[in-house]
C-alpha positions in Angstrom: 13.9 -1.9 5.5 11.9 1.2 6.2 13.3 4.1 8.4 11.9 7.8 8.7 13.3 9.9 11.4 11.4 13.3 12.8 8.7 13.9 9.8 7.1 16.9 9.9 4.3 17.9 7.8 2.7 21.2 7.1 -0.5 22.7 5.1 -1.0 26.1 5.4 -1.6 26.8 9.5 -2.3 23.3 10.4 1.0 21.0 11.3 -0.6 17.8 10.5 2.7 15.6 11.2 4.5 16.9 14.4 8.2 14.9 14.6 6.7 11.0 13.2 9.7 8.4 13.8 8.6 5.2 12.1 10.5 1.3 11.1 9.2 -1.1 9.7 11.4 -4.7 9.2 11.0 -6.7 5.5 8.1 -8.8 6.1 6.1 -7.2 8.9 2.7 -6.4 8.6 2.2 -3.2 10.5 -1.3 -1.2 11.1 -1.5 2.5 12.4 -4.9 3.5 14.1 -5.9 7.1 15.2 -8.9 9.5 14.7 -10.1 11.1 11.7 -7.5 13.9 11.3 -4.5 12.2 13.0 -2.5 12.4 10.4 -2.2 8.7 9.5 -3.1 8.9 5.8 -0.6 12.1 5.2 2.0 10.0 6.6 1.3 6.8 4.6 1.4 8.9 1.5 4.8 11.1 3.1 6.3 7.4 3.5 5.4 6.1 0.0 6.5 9.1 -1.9 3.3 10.5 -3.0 3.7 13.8 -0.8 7.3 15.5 0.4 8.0 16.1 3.7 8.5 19.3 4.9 11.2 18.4 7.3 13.0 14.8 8.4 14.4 11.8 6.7 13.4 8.5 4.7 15.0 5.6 4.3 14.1 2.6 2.5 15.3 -0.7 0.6 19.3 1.3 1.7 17.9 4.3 -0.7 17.8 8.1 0.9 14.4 9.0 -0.5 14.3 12.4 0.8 17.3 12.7 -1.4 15.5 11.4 -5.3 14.5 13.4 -7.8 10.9 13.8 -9.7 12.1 11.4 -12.4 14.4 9.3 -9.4 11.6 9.3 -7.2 9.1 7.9 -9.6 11.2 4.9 -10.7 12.1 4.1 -7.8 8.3 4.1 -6.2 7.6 1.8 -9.5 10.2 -0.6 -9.1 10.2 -0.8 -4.6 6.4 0.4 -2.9 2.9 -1.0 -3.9 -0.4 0.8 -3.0 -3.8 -0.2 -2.1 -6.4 2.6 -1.6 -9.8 2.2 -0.6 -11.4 3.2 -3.8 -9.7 1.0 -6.2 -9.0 3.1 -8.5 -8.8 0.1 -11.7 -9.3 1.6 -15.4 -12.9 0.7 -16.1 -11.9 0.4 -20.3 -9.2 -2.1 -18.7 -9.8 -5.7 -18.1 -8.2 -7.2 -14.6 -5.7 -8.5 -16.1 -4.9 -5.1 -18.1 -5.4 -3.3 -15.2 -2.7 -5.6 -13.0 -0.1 -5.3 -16.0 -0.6 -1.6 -16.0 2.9 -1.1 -13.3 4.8 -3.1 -15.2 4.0 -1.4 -18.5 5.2 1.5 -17.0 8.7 0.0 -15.9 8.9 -1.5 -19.8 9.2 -5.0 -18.2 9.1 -7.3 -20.7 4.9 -7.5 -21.5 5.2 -11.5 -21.8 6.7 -11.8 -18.4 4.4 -9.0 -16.7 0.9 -11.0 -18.3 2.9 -14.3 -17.0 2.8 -12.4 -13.3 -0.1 -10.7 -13.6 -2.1 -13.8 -14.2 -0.3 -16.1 -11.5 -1.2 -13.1 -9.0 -4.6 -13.4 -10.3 -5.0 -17.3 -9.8 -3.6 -17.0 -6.4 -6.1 -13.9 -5.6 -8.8 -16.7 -6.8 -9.9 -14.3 -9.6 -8.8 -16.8 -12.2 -12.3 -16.7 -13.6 -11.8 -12.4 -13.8 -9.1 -12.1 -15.9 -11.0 -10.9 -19.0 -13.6 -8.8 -16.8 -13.7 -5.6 -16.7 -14.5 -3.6 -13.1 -18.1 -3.3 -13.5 -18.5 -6.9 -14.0 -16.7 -7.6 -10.7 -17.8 -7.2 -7.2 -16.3 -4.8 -5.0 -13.7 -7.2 -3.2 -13.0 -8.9 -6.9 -12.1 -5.1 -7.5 -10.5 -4.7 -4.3 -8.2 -8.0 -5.2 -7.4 -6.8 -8.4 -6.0 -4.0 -6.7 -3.6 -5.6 -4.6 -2.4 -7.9 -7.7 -1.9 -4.4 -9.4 0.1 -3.5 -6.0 2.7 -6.8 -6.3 3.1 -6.7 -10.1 6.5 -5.5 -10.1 7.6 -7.4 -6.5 7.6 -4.1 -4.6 9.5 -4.8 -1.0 6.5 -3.1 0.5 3.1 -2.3 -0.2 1.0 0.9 1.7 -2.4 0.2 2.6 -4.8 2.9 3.2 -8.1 2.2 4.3 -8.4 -1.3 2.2 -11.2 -2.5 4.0 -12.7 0.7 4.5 -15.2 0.1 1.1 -15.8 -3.6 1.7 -18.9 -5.3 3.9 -17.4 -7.4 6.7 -17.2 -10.7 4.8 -15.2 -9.2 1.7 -13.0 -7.3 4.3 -11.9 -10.7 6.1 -11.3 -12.0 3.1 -8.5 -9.2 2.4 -7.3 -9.3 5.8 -6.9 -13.1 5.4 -5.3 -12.3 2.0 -2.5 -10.2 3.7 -1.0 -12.4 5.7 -1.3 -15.5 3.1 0.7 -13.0 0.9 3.1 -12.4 3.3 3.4 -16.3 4.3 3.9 -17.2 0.5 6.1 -13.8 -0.3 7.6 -12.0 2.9 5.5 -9.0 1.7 5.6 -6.6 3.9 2.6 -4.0 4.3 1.8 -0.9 6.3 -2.2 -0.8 6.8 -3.7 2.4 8.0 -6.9 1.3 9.2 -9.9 1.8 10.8 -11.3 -1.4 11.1 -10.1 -3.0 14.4 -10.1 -6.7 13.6 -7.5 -6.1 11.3 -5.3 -3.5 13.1 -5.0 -6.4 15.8 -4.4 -8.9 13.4 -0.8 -7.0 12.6 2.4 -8.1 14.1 2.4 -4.3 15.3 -0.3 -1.6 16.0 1.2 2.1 16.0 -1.2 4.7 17.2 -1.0 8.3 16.1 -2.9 11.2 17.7 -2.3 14.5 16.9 0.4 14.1 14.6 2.7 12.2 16.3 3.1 8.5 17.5 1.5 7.9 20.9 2.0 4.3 21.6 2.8 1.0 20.0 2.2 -2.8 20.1 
């Protein structure tokens, strides 16, 4: 589903990705743990198209990303990846469920079908009772939910996690980690975490660890 072969990444004098060779199969929850400065988060952005590699190969959904276009490479991130940051990021003049139609506006889905999504994702996130609230009215894993609704609005085949957990208490961050897999029981999603919080890196069906730029080990 995913395959990137010998990813190298540069900025300035520091190499920050060193040769990375990564797959991930549809439907596999995969975290990838390391030190601050690893690399992890320049990879998870390399991998979902937000950042160009400076050297190596991408694969995903049988589509040569490396290959796309600005315009080719936008639609196709639209249509295929999800993304869950740990600063949500919502609209705050946006309601949730505003803020969770918000993808598919952009890939001029028909609006009555994205609202009919966007509020099922919303009742199965339990935030059935948010849908007319705006962020501040929400706590910060109501926000954090509405985020991943926003992530599976157009049925991406994967959705990149970075650092989900990492504004949440413990309680709210079980919650998501629950979440995850009940998302991929229900939907085969498939997710790649980068993570610092332990419980849920060993939760994954795989844990990758990066030092240094470069994969050391794996799970």
């Amino acid at each position: 589903m995913l395959q990137a072969r010998n990813i190298h990444k540069r900025y300035g004098d520091v190499e920050v990705l060193k040769g990375v060779d990564i797959d991930i199969s549809t439907g596999e929850i995969v975290s990838i743990v390391g030190s601050s400065g690893a690399g992890k988060s320049t990879l998870l952005h390399i991998l979902g198209t937000l950042d160009k590699p400076d050297q190596g190969s991408i694969n995903m959904n049988n589509t040569a990303v490396t290959s796309l276009n600005g315009r080719q490479l936008a639609a196709f991130r639209n249509q295929y990846i999800g993304f869950v940051f740990q600063f949500h990021h919502l609209l705050p003049e946006f309601t949730a469920l505003e803020n969770v139609c918000v993808p598919g506006w952009i890939a001029k889905r028909p609006k009555d079908q994205v609202e009919e999504r966007a509020v099922r994702l919303l009742n199965t996130l339990g935030l059935s009772h948010r849908i007319d609230n705006k962020p501040q009215a929400m706590s910060g894993g109501e926000q954090q939910r509405v985020a991943v609704a926003r992530a599976l609005i157009n049925e991406p085949r994967i959705v990149f996690a970075d650092e989900p957990t990492g504004n949440l208490d413990s309680i709210n961050a079980r919650d998501l980690h629950e979440l995850f897999f009940r998302l991929r029981a229900e939907f085969n999603q498939t997710f790649l975490i980068v993570t610092h919080n332990e419980e849920l890196a060993k939760m994954s069906d795989r844990l990758l660890h990066m030092k240094d730029g470069k994969m050391v080990n794996g799970d």
